[in-house]
Each structure stands twice: as C-alpha cells, then as structure tokens.
C-alpha positions as CSV (number, residue, x, y, z in Angstrom):
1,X,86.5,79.2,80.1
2,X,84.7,81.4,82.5
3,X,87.1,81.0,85.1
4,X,89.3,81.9,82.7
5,X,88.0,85.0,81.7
6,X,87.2,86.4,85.7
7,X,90.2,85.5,86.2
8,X,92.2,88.0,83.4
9,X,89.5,90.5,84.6
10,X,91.1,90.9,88.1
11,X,94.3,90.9,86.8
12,X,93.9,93.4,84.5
13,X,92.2,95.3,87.3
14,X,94.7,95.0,89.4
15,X,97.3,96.4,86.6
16,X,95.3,99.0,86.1
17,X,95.5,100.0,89.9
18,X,99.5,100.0,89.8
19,X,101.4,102.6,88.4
20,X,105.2,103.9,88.1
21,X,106.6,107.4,87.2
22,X,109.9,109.3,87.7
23,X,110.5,111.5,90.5
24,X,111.4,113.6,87.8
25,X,107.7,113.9,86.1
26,X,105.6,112.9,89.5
27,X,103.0,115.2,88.8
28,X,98.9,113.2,89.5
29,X,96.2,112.3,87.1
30,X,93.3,109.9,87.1
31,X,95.2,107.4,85.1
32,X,97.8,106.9,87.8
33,X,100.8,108.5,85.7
34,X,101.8,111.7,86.1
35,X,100.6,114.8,83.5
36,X,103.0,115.8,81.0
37,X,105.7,117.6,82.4
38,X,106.8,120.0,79.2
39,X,110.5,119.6,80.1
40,X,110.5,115.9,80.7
41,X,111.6,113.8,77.8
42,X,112.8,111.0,79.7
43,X,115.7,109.6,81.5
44,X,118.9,109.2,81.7
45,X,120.4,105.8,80.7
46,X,123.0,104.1,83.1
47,X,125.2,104.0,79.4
48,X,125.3,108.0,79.5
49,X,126.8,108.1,82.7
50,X,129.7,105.1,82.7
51,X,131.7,103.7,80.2
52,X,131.2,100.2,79.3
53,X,134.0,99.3,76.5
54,X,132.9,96.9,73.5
55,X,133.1,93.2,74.5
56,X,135.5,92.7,72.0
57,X,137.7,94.9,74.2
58,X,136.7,93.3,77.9
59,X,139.4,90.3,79.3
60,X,140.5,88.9,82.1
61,X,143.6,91.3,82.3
62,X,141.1,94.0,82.2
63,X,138.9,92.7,84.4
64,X,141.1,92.3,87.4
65,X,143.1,96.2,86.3
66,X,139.8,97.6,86.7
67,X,139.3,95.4,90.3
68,X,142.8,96.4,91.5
69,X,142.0,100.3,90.3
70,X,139.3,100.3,92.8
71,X,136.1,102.3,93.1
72,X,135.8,106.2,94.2
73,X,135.4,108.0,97.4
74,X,133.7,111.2,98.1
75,X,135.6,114.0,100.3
76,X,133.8,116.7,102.3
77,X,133.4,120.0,100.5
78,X,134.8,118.8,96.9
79,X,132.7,120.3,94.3
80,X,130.0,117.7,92.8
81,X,128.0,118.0,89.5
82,X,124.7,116.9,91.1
83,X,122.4,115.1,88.2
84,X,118.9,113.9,88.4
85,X,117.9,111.9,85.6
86,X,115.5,113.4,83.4
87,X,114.6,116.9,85.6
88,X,116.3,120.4,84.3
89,X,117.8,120.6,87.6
90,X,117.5,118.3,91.1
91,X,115.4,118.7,93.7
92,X,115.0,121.1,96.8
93,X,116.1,118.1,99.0
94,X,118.7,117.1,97.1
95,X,120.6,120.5,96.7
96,X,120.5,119.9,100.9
97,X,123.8,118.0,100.0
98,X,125.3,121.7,100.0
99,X,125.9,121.2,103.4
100,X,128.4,119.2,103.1
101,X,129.6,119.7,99.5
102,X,130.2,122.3,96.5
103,X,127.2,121.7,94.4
104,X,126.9,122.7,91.0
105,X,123.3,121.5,89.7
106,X,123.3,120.2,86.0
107,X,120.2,119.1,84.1
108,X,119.4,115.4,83.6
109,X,117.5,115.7,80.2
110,X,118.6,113.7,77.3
111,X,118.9,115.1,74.3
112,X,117.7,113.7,70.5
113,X,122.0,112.9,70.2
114,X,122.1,111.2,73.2
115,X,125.0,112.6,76.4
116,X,127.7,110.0,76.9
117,X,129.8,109.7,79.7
118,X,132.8,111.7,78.3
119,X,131.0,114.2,77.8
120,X,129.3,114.4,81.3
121,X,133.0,114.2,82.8
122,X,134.2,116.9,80.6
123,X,131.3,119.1,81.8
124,X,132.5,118.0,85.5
125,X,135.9,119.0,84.8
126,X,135.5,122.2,83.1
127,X,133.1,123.2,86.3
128,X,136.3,122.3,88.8
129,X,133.6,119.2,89.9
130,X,135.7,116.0,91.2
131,X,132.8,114.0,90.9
132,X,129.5,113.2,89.6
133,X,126.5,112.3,91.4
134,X,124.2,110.9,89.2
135,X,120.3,110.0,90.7
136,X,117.5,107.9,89.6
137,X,114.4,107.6,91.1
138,X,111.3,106.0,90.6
139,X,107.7,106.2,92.6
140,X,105.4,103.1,92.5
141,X,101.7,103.1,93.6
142,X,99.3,101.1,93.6
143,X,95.6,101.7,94.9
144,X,92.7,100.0,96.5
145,X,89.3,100.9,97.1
146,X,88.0,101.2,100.6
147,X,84.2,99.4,101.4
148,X,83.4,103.2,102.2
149,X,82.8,104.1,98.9
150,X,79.5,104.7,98.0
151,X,77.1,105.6,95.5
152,X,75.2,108.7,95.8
153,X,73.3,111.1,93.8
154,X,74.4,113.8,95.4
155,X,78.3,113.6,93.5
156,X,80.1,115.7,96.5
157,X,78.6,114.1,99.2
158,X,79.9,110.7,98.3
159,X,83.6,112.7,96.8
160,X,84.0,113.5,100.4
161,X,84.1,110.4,101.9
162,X,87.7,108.8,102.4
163,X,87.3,105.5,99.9
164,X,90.8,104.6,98.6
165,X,94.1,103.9,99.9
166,X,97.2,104.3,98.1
167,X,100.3,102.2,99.0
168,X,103.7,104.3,97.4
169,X,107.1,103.5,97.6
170,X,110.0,105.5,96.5
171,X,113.4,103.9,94.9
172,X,116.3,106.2,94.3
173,X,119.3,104.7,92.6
174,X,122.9,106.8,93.1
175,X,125.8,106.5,90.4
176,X,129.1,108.1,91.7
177,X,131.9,108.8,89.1
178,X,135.6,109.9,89.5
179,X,135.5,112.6,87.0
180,X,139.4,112.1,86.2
181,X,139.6,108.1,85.7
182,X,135.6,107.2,85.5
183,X,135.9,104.8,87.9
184,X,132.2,104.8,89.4
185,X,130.4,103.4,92.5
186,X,126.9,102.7,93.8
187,X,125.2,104.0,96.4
188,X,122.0,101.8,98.1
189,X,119.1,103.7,99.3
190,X,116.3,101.3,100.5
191,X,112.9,102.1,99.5
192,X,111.0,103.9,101.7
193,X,107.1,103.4,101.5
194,X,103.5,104.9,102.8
195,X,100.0,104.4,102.5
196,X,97.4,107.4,102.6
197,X,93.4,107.5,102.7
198,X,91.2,109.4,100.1
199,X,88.3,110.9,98.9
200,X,87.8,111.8,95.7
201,X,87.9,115.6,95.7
202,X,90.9,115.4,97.6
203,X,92.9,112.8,95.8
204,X,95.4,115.2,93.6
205,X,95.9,116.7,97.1
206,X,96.6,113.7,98.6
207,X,98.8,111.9,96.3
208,X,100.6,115.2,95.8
209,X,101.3,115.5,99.6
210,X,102.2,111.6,100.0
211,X,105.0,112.2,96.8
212,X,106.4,115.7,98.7
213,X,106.3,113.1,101.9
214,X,108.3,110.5,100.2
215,X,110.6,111.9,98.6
216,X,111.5,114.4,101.5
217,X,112.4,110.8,103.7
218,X,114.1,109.0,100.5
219,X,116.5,112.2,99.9
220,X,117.8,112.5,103.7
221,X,118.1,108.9,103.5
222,X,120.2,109.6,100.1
223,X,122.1,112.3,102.0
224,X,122.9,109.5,105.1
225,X,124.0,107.2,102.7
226,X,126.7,109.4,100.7
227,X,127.9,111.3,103.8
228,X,128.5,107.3,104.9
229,X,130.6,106.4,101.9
230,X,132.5,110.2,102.3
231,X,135.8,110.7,103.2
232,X,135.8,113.7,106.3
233,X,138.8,114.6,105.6
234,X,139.5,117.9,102.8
C-alpha cells in the first residue's frame, strides 16, 4: 500500500510539472498555463474548417471521386485567407508568408454559433482568396528542478540562482483548402523543441523568451514547408 501511494505521488508530480497551451493564449503563470488572454475563447475545430458529409452519405463511389479529385496546390502570389485557430489575427511570423503570397489575415475565434467550413470559404471567396490556410499550434512544457535550488532566508538571494529547466516543444498543424471545391490538404511541420535554465525571478522572462524562440523556428519551418508544396508558377 505504501508503495502504492509514493508511487501516485510522483506521478502526480510529474503531471503537475507538464503543461500544454495554444500558441494562441501562450502567455506564463506559475501554474504552467498561460493567463487569460481576454480574446481567447478557444480553438478552432478541424469540423469548422473541412466538410465531413454524414456517414449515411459516405461510399465507395464517393470515396474513390473524392481520391481521383485530388488534393490542392498552392501558387505563388494567390491571395490566402491566413487563420490561426483561436487568435484575433496570426502571428508576426506568420504574416512573413507575405513574401510569397497575398495575405489577408482573418481571425481564428469561435463563436457561441459555431463557423463551419461554408462559411469560412465564402469569407475566402468574397475577399478574392483562392485558399485557406488554416493553423494550429500547440506548446508543451514540462519542468524539472535543478539540485541548485536552495533554501534561504534571504528570498532573492536563493530567486537568483538558475534551479529549473524547462524542456518545450512546439507543434503546429497546417490545413490547406481550395476555396472553390473544399478539397483540403495537410501540411507536416515537425516539432521543434528547447530547453532553458531558470531562476525564479526570472522565470516569466525566461519562458516568455523560450515561447518567442520557438515559435520564431516553428513558423519559418511552416513557411519552408508550404513554399515546398507551392506551385512557382502565377
């Protein structure tokens, strides 16, 4: 029974040393999730971005139509209606895409009647947008205390000294959809991860810094990844 009970101990502890939150609310707090953002009510689901017909309506017929339609393709400079699930608009480093394309920015927050992929097309196609690029993404942490931390009774003595490492790893996931026939694709960005030293006064700071690091690496590995899959030609 005792080794029973340690043992749910440390696991709860190490739970409670993981945490996940949207790129779209990454904001620090003690607890490991982010504090509230006022215009974040969540995300995006994959349902308000592609249609997926009843089941009563799926076959084999329309199974291999919708294998011999195809997927999409991007083309250089086409205009895109750029989404990031759950922010009011994307990030700096994603509107870096307007290098290459005709960005127009739209918010990714839900609302209480839900979006629906119709509608999201419509709002492409009234804009002139070919396409829309919608984007998930999702930081993960986890800390662990260093043997440096220490107990001391003068608090900002011990609050200076680096005693915890986080270990965070971005995952962005990329929808593309055909705004004229919602045929839709996915685009694989592979996580990229980091691990910074803390002290206590400093660890807003720090997790702060390692988020703006990450995500700067994961978006130009989001931008390598759909200029790959792009058509060059206009």
């Amino acid at each position: 029974m005792r080794a029973q009970l340690v043992a749910a101990m440390l696991l709860a502890g190490l739970v409670a040393g993981c945490s996940t939150r949207s790129i779209s609310n990454s904001g620090y707090s003690e607890s490991g999730n982010g504090p509230a953002n006022p215009f974040y009510r969540g995300e995006l689901a994959r349902t308000d971005v592609i249609d997926v017909p009843a089941e009563s309506a799926i076959n084999d017929a329309a199974i291999a139509a919708a294998l011999a339609s195809g997927g999409t393709r991007l083309r250089a400079g086409e205009r895109l209606l750029l989404v990031q699930s759950g922010a009011t608009q994307p990030d700096e480093g994603l509107m870096q895409l307007s290098e290459r394309f005709d960005l127009a920015p739209w918010s990714g927050v839900p609302n209480k009647d839900g979006v629906g992929p119709k509608r999201l097309r419509w709002i492409a196609a009234e804009g002139g947008a070919t396409h829309l690029v919608v984007i998930w993404g999702t930081l993960e942490s986890a800390q662990e205390s260093g043997a440096t931390k220490v107990i001391s009774w003068v608090p900002i003595v011990g609050a200076l000294i680096p005693d915890q490492s986080q270990r965070m790893r971005i995952r962005l996931d990329v929808l593309i959809v055909d705004t004229a026939t919602g045929k839709w694709r996915v685009v694989a960005v592979p996580p990229v991860e980091d691990e910074t030293y803390s002290a206590r006064v400093s660890r807003a700071a720090s997790d702060q810094a390692q988020v703006a690091n990450l995500k700067a690496k994961a978006y130009a590995s989001l931008r390598a990844e759909l200029l790959r899959v792009t058509d060059p030609s206009r």
